[in-house]
DRENPA-3360 file (N, C-alpha, C; in nm, 2 decimals, always signed):
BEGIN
1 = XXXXXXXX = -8.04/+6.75/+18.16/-7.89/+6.76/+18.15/-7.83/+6.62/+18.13 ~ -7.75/+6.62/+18.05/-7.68/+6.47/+17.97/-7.55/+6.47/+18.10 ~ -7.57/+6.36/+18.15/-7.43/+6.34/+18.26/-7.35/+6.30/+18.19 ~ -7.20/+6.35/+18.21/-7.07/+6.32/+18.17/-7.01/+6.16/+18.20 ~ -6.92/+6.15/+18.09/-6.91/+6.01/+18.13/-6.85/+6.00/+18.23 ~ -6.73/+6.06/+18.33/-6.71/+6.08/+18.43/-6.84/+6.02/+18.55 ~ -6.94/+6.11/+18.57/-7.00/+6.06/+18.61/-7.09/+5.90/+18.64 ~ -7.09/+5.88/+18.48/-7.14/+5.76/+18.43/-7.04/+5.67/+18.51;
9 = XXXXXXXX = -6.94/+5.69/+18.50/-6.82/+5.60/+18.57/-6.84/+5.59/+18.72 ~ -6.85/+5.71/+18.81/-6.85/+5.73/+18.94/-6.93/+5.68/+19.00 ~ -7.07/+5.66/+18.91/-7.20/+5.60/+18.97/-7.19/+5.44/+18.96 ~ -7.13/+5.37/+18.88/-7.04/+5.25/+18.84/-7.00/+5.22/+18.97 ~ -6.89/+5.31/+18.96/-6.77/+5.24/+19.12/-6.89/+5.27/+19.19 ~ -6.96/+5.34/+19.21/-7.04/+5.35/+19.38/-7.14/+5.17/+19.39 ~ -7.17/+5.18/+19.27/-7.28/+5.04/+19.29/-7.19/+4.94/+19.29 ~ -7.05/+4.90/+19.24/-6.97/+4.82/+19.25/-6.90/+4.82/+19.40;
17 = XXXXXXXX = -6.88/+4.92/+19.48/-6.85/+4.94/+19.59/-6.96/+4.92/+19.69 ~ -7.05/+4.93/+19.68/-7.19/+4.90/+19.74/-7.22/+4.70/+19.75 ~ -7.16/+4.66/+19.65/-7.24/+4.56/+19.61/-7.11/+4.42/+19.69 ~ -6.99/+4.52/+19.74/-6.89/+4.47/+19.86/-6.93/+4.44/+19.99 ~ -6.99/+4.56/+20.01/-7.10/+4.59/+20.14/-7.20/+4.51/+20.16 ~ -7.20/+4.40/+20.05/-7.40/+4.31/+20.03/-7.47/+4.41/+20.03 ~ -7.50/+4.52/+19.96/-7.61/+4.62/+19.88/-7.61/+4.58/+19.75 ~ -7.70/+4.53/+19.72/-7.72/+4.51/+19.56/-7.77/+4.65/+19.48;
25 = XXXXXXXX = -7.78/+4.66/+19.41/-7.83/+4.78/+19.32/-7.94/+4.82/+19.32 ~ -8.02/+4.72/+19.31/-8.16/+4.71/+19.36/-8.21/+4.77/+19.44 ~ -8.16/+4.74/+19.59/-8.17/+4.76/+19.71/-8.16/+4.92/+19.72 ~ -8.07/+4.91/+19.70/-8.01/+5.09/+19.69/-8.09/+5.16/+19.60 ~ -8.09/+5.15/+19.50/-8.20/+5.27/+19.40/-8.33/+5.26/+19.42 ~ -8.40/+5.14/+19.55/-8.48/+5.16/+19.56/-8.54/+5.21/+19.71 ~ -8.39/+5.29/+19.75/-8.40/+5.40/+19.84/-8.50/+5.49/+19.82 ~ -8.63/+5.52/+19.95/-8.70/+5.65/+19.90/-8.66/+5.78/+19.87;
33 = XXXXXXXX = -8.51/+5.81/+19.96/-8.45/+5.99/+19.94/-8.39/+5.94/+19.78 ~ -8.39/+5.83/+19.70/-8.34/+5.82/+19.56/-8.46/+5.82/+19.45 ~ -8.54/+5.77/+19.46/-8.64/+5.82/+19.38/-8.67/+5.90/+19.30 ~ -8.70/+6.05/+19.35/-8.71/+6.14/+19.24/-8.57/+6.14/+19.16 ~ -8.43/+6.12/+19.22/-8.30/+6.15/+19.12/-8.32/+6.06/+18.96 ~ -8.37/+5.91/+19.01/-8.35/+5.83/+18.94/-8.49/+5.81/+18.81 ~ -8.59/+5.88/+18.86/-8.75/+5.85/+18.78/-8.68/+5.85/+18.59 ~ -8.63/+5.95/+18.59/-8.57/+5.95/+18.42/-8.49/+6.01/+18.43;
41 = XXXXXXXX = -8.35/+5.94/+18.44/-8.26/+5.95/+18.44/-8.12/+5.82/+18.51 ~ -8.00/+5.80/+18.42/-7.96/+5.71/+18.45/-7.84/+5.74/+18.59 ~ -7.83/+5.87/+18.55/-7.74/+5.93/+18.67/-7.76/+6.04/+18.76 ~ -7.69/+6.07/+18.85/-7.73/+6.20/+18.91/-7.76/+6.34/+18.81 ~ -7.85/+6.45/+18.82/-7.84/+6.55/+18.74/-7.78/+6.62/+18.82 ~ -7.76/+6.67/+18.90/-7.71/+6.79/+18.98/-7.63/+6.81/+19.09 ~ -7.58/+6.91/+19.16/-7.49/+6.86/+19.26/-7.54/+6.78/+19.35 ~ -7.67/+6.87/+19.41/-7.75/+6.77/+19.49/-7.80/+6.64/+19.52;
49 = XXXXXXXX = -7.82/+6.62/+19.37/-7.85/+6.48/+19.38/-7.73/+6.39/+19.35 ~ -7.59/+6.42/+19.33/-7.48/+6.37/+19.34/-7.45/+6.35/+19.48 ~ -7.48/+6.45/+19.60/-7.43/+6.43/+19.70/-7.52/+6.37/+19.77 ~ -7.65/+6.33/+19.71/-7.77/+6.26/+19.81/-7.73/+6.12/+19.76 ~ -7.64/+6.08/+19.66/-7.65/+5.93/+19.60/-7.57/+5.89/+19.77 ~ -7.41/+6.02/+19.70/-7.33/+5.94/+19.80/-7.36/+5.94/+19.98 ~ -7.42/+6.06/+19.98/-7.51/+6.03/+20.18/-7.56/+5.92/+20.16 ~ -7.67/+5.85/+20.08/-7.71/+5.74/+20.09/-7.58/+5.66/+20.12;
57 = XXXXXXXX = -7.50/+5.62/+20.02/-7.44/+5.49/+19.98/-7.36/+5.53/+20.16 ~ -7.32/+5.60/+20.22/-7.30/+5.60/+20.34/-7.39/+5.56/+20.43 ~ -7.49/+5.61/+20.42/-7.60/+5.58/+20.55/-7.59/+5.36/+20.52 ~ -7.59/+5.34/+20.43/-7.68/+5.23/+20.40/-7.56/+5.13/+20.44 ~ -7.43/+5.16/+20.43/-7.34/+5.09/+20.45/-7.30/+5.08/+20.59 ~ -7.31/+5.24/+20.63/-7.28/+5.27/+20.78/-7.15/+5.29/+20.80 ~ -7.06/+5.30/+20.68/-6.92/+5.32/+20.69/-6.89/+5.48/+20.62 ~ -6.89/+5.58/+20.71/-6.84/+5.72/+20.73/-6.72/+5.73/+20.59;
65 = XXXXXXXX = -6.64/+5.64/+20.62/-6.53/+5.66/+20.53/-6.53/+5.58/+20.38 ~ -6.67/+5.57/+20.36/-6.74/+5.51/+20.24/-6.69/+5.55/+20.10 ~ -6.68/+5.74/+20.14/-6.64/+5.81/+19.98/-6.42/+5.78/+20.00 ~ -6.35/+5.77/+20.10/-6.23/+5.72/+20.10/-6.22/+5.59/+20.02 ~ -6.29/+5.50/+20.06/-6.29/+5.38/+20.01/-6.33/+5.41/+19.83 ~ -6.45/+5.46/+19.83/-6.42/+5.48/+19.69/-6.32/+5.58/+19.56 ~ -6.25/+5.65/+19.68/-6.17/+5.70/+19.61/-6.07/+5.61/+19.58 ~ -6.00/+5.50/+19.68/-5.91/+5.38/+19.68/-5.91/+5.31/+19.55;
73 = XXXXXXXX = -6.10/+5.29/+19.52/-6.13/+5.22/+19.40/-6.09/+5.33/+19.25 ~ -6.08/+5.41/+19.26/-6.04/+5.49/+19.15/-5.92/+5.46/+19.08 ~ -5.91/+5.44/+18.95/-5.74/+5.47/+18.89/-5.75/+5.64/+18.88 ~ -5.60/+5.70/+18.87/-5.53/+5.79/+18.86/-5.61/+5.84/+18.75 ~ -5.56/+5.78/+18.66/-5.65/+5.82/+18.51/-5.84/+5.83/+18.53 ~ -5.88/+5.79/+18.60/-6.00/+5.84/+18.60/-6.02/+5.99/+18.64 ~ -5.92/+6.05/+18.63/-5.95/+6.22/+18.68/-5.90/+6.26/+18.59 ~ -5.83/+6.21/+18.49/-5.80/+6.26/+18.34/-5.66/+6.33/+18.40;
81 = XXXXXXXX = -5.64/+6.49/+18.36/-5.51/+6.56/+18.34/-5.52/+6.60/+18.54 ~ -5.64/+6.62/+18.59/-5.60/+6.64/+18.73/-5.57/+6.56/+18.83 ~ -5.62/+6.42/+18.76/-5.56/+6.31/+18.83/-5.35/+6.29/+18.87 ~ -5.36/+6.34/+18.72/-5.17/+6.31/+18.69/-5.11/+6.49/+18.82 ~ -5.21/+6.52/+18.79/-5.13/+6.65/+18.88/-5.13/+6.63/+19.03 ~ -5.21/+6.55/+19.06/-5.23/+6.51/+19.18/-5.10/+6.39/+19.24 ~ -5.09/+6.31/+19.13/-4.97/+6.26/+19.18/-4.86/+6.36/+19.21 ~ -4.83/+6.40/+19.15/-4.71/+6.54/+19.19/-4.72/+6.61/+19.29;
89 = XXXXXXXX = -4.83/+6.59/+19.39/-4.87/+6.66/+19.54/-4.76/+6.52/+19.60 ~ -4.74/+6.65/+19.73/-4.65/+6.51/+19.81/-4.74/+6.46/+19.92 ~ -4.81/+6.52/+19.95/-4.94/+6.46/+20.07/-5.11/+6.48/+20.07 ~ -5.12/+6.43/+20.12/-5.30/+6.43/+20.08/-5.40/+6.56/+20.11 ~ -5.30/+6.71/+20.17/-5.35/+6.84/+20.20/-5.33/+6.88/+20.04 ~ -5.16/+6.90/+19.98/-5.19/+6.94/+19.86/-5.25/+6.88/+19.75 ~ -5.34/+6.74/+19.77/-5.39/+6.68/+19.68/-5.52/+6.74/+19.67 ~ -5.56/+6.76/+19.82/-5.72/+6.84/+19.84/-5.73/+6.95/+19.81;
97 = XXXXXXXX = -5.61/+7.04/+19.82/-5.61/+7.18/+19.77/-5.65/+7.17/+19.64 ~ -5.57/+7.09/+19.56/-5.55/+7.06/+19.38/-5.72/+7.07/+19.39 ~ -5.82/+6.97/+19.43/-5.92/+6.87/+19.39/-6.01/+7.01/+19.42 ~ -5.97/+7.08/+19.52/-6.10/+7.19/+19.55/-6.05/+7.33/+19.42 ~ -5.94/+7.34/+19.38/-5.90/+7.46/+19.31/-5.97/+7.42/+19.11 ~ -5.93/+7.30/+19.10/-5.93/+7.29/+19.00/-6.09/+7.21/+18.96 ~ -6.21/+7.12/+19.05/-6.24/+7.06/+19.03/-6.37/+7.11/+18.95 ~ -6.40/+7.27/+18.95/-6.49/+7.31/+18.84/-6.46/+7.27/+18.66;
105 = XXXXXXXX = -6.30/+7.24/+18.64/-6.31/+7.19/+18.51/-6.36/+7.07/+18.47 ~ -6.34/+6.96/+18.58/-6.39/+6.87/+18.54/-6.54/+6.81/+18.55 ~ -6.60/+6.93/+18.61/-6.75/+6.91/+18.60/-6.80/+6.74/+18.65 ~ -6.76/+6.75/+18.78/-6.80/+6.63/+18.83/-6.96/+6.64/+18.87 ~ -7.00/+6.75/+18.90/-7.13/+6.73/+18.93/-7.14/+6.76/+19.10 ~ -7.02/+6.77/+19.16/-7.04/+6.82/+19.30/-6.95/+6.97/+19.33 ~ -7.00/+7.02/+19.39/-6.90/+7.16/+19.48/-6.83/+7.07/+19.59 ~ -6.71/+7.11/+19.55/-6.57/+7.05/+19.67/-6.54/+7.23/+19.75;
113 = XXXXXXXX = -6.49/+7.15/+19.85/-6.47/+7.29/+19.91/-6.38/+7.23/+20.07 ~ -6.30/+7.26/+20.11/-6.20/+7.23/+20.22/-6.23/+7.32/+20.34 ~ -6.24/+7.30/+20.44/-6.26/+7.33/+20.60/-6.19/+7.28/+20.69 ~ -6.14/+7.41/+20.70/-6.08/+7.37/+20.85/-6.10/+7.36/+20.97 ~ -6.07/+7.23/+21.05/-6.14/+7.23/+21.22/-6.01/+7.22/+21.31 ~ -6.08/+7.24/+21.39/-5.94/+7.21/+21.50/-5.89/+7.04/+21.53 ~ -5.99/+6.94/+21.49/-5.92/+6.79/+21.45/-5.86/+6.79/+21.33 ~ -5.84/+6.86/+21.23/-5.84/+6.88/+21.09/-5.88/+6.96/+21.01;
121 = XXX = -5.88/+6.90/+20.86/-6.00/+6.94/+20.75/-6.09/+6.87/+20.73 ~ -6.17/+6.90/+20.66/-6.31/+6.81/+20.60/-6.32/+6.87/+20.43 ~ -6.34/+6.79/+20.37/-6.35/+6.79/+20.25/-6.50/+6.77/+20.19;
% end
């Protein structure tokens, strides 16, 4: 499966955001749970192995709030037409609602899905 450039991009900011942390690129892709993702191929194929880059790039940093941070690094325009709709949310619940309702068009390569707990949601 040919990854979207979207993706091409996201895996970008992750090694660029890693490489803040003193993780070189190196270091990281030569994670064992990364291995099979990477043998031939330059980006994640699947949801799975989209959400095993980013569990790594958490584990390895040890900062929980690793995928926040890289959403910080994101422009608006990198979400194309759902990014602009997202500005028009007035708080960060209807922005998550947007990101889980709509985010099959953009074919990021992950399932989003929102949960509610009694500290919150989880995303």
């Amino acid at each position: 499966m040919k990854a979207n450039l979207y993706s091409v991009d996201l895996f970008k900011q992750i090694l660029d955001l890693l490489s803040e942390y003193g993780v070189s690129s190196e270091t990281f892709l030569d994670l064992p749970e990364l291995q099979d993702i990477f043998d031939d191929a330059e980006t994640p194929r699947s949801e799975y192995d989209s959400w095993q880059v980013l569990l790594s790039a958490v584990n390895i940093t040890g900062d929980p709030q690793f995928g926040l941070r890289l959403g910080q690094k994101s422009k608006i325009s990198d979400f194309g037409s759902l990014g602009f709709a997202a500005m028009s949310c007035i708080n960060l619940r209807e922005v998550l609602h947007l990101i889980v309702r709509y985010h099959p068009v953009l074919k990021l390569g992950l399932k989003w899905d929102l949960i509610k707990t009694a500290a919150g949601m989880i995303l």
